[in-house]
N, C-alpha and C positions, 0 to 999 in steps of 0.2 A: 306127442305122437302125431307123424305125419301120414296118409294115405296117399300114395303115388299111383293112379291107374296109369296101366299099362297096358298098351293096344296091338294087341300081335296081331296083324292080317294074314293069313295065308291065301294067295290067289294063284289057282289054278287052272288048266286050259277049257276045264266045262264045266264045275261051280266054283261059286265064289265062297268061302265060309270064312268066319271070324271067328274068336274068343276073343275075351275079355278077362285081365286076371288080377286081382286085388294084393299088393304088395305094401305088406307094413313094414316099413322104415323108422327105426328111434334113431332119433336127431337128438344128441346132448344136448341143452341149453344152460348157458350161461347167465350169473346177473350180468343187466346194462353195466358198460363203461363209461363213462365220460369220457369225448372226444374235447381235446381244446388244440384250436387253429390257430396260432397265435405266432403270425408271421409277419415282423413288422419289416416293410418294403417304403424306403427311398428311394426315387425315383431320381435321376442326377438331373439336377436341374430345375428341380422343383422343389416346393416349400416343404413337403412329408409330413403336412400337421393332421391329413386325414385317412385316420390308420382304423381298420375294422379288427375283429376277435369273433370267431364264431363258436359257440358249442353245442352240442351233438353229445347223443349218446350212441352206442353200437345196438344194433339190432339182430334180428334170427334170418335168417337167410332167406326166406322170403318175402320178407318185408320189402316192397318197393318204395319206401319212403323214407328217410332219413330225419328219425326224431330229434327236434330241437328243443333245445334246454334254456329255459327265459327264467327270471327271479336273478338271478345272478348278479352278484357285486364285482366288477371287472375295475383294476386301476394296475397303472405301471408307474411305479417310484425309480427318478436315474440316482445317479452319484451325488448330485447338490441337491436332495430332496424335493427335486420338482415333482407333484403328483398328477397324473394325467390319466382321467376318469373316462369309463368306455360305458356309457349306456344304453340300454338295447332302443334298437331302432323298430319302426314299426314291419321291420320281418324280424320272425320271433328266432332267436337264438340268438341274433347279430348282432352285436354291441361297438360300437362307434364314438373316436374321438377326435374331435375336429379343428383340438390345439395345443397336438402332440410337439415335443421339440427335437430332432436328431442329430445330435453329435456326434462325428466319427468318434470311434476306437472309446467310448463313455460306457458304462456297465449302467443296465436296466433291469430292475427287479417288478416281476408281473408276478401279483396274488390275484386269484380267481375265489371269491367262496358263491358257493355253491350245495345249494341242500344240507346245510350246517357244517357242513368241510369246506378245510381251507390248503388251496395247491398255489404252490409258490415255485420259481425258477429264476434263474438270475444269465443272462447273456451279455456278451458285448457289439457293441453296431459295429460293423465290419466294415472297411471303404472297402471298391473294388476301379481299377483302372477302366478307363474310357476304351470299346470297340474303337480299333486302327480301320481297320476293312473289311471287306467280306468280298472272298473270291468264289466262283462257280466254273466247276467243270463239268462238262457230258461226255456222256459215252466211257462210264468208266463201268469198276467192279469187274468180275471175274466172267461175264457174261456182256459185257460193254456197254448194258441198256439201263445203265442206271447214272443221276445226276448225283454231284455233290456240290455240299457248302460248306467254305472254311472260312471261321471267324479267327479272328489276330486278333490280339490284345498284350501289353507290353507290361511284365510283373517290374515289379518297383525295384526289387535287387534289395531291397534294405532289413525287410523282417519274412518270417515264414509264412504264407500266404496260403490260401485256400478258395475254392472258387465252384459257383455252380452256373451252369447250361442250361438253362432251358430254352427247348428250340418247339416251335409250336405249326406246321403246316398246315396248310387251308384246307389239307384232305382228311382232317383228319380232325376229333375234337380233344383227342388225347393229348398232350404234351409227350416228347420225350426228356431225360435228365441227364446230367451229366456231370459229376463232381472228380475238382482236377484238383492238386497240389502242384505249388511249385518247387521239390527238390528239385527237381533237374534242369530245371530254367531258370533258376536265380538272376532276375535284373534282365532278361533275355523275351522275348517274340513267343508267344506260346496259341495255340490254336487250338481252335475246338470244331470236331468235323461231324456233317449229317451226311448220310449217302442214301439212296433211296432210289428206288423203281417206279416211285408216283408221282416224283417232280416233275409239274409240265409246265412250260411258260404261259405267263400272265398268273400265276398263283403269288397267294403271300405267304410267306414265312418269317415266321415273329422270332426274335431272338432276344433271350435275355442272360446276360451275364452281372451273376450277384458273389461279392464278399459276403463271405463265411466265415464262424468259427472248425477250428480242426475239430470240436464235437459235433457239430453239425455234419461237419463230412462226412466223418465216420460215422453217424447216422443216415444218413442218407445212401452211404455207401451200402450200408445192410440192407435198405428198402430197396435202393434199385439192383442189387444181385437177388431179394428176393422177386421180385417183377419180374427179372430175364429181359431188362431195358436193351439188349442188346438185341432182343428179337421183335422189338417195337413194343413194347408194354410199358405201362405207367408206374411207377412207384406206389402211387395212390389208388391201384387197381386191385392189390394185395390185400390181404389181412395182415394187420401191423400189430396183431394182440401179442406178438412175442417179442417186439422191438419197442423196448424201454426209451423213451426222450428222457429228457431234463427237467419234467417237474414232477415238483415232491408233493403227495398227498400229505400236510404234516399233522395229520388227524391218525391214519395208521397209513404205514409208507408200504408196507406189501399192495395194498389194494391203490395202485398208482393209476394213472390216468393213460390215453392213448394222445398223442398229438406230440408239439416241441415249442418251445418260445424260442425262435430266432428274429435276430436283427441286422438286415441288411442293406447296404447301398447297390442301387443299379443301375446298369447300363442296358438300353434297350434300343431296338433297331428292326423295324418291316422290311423287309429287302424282299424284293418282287422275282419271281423265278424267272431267268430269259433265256 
């Protein structure tokens, strides 16, 4: 049980008077979840041997702090039984491996135990095609006062592909997201557009374009329709307690975890607003 005071002023032309009025609020609580972070990110161009895994549990809505979950036995097993051990680092929850191996298109199987439960997922590493360009136009949108950025990127035409956005402005500490398929550009020039009223020159703007699996999309696609990404919100800004990922409690599977094990390749680019 939460106590909310609430502070009515009434001010008038020759006294001033207040009250004060005591309102009890029941807040349901829930048990903690486990949160697990467990997004592995290549980087094109680079070796991907050092891959982090955070866990977290969910907290009450006031809590300004996000509890972290340490003890934990963290490992990812690929296809030729390579094991790659994450052990927590001196910040508590964050477990780190610093010789990991990433093969495109190879299936990776991540067990987590954890307070005598054991959560397991299985994904595959995704490639994703290298950023062509990035154009900017001003003075667009329905009011003229607003900039845009179009990233290019050229799908391969050979299998069904899947793709995420994310685009990160200087004004901003949010990311926005953006997950594409390519039915309809099969082998073809495909773009992914930011438009905004806050772009000013000399800003950065991060961009990252990562392969996906079609699960992940379609996860993702539920976070950012529940976010309302399309009115500048975060995916990660939501409550995700109704949006099931990919890994299995296999101690009892109702009482599932919150998070996703993805693996992906990326392409990445600052392009400076002008």
């Amino acid at each position: 049980m939460k106590k909310i005071k609430i502070i009515l002023a009434f001010i008038g032309l020759i006294v001033i008077s207040g009250c004060e009025t005591v309102v009890d609020i029941d807040l349901n609580t829930m048990e903690p979840k486990l949160v697990i972070d467990a997004a592995i990110k290549w980087q094109k161009g680079t070796l991907g041997n050092v891959q982090t895994i955070k866990l977290s549990t969910t907290s009450s809505y006031y809590d300004t702090q996000i509890p972290a979950v340490s003890g934990a036995t963290i490992f990812i097993t690929d296809a030729s039984n390579n094991v790659f051990n994450f052990v927590e680092s001196n910040i508590a929850g964050s477990y780190v491996c610093s010789n990991f191996t990433p093969v495109l298109n190879r299936n990776y199987t991540l067990t987590v135990n954890s307070n005598g439960t054991t959560y397991t997922a299985t994904e595959t590493l995704k490639p994703v095609p290298q950023i062509d360009r990035i154009e900017q136009n001003n003075n667009t949108g329905f009011s003229g006062d607003a900039t845009e950025i179009k990233t290019f990127y050229t799908d391969n035409g050979t299998t069904q592909d899947f793709y995420l956005f994310k685009f990160k402005p200087s004004y901003t500490i949010i990311p926005i997201y953006f997950a594409q398929e390519d039915i309809s550009f099969q082998g073809n020039q495909i773009l992914g557009l930011y438009r905004s009223n806050k772009l000013e020159p000399g800003q950065n703007f991060e961009i990252t374009l990562s392969g996906i699996s079609r699960q992940y999309y379609n996860y993702m696609r539920i976070l950012i329709s529940i976010a309302g990404n399309n009115s500048g919100g975060s995916p990660f800004q939501s409550p995700s307690a109704t949006v099931r990922g990919n890994i299995i409690n296999t101690n009892n599977e109702a009482n599932y975890p919150l998070g996703y094990f993805s693996l992906s390749e990326q392409d990445y680019r600052n392009y400076i607003v002008n």
